[in-house]
N, C-alpha and C positions, 0 to 999 in steps of 0.2 A: 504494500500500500504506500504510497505517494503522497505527501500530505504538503499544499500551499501554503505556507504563511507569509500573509503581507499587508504591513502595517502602513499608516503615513501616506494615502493618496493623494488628499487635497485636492479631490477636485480633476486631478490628470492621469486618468485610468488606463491611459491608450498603451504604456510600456506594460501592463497587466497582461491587455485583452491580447497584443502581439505575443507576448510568450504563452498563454494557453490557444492559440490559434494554433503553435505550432508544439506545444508538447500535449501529452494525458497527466491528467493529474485525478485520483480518485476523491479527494477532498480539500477545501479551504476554510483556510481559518484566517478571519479578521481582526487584527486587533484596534482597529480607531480610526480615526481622522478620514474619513472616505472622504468628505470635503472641507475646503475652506470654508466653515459659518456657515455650510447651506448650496443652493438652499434644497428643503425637502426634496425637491422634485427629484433631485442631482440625485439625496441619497439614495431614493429609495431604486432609480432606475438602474444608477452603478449594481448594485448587491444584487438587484434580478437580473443584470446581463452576466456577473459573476457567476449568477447559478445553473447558468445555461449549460457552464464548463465542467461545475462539480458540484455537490450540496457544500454548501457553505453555512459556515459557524461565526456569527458576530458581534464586535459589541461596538460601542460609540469610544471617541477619542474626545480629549478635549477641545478641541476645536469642528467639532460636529456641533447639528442644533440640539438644542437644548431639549426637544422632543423625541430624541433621536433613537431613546429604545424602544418608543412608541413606533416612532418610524421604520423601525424594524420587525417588530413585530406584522406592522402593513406591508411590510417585501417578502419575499419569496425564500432569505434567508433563517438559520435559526437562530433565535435571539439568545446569547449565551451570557449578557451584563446579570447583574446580581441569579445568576442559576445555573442550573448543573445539566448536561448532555451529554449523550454516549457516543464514543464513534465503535463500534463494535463491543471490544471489552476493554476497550479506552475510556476511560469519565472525565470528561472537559467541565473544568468551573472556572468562569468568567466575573470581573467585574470592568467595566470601561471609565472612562475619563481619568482624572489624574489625580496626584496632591498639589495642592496649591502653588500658582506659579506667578512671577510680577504683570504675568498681561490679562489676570482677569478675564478669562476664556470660560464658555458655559457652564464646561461640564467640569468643575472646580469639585473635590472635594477634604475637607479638614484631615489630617491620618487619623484620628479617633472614631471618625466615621467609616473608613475605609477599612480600618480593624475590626469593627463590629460588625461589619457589612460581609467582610472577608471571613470573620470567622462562625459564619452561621451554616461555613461548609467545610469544618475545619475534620466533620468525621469522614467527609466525602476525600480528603485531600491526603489523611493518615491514615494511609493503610496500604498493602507491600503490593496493589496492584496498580498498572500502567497509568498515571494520573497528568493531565495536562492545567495549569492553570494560565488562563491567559489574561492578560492585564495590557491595559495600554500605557500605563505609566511602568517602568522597571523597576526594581528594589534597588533600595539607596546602596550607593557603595559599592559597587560593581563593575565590571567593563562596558554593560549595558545604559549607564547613568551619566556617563561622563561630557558635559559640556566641553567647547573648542579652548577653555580656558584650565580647565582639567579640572573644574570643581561640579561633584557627583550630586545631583538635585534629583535623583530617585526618594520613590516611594519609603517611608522607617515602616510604615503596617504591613507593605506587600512584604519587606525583608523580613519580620518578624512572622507573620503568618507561614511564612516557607522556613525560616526556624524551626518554628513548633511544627509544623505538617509533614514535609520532606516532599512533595510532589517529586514525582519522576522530571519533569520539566512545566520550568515557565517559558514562556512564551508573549514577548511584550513589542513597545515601540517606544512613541513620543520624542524621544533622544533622539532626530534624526542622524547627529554627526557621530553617535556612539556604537556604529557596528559594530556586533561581536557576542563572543560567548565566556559564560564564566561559570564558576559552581558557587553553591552557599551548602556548603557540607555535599551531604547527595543529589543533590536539585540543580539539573542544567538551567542554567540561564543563558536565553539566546533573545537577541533586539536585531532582528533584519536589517533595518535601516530602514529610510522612507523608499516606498513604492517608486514612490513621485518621479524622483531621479534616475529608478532602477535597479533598486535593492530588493532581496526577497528570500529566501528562506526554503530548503525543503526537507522537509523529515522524512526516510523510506526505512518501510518496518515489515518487518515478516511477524508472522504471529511466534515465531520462539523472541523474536523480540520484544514483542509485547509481553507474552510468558513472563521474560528473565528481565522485563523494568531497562530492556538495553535502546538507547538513543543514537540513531545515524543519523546526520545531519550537515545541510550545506547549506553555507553561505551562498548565493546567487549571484549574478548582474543578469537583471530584463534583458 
């Protein structure tokens, strides 16, 4: 199994829809910003041309509208922000937007909130089978967090919820210049990069993989 991950659209889908024109992909996974602010119409037709290619799993980024898991739920994809999905005997649990950043972007949320929100799937996330959690902001402190200045504005709840859980792998964005992967004890940490530019992500898994909690993984360019 073949799995798309790709965060950071904003709005310019086109380096997407050329790479699944030309590869199979049996699943995708969104994690945020399909557009710059909008608007609805953008989100919701992106995620249904998305699903043309594969079922797709999604949640909103900070800079999506503020209605935006509503909006998802109105598209064609499955809405994964505050809930849990299966990809086969994979359990995907999502939450979208960020922890607070200086631009005051919609989907803003406090880390107190994002703990509490995060941990109300903390028995979904701890436990020795194949677990994906995907977030559009990264956990603090990371290779996934890292701004152009080298100061790490990741999530403290998401890092802490994957302390306490261990999920097999997260799976994030937001950080566009922070490509890359890292561990927090047993838990892959991987940030695509933005779409937008030609970043993207693929996870290929056989079922002993799934089995044995084992992650293969590539970095992209669209």
């Amino acid at each position: 199994m073949k799995i798309l991950v790709v965060t950071d659209i904003h709005s310019t889908p086109e380096k997407v829809f050329n790479f699944l024109d030309e590869n199979f992909i049996d699943q995708i996974i969104v994690t945020g910003d399909v557009t710059e602010f909008g608007p609805d119409e953008l989100f919701i037709d992106t995620l249904n041309k998305l699903n043309k290619y594969a079922p797709i799993y999604a949640l909103q980024g900070n800079c999506d509208p503020k209605n935006a898991s509503e909006l998802i739920d109105k598209s064609e994809a499955i809405n994964i922000h505050s809930n849990k999905s299966n990809i086969g005997n994979i359990t995907i649990v999502g939450f979208g937007g960020s922890n607070p950043t200086p631009f005051n972007t919609p989907n803003e949320y406090d880390e107190e909130i994002l703990y509490e929100e995060l941990s109300k799937f903390k028995d979904d996330l701890d436990t020795d089978s194949f677990t994906i959690l995907v977030t559009h902001a990264p956990p603090y402190d990371t290779n996934a967090d890292k701004i152009e200045s080298g100061i790490h504005v990741g999530s403290t709840a998401i890092r802490k919820i994957i302390e306490e859980t261990q999920p097999t792998l997260n799976v994030c964005g937001h950080v566009h210049e922070s490509v890359g992967e890292d561990k927090i004890d047993n838990t892959i940490v991987v940030n695509p990069g933005d779409a937008k530019t030609g970043h993207a992500c693929i996870i290929t898994l056989s079922d002993e993989d799934i089995e044995k909690n084992k992650v293969n993984l590539e970095l992209i360019t669209l």
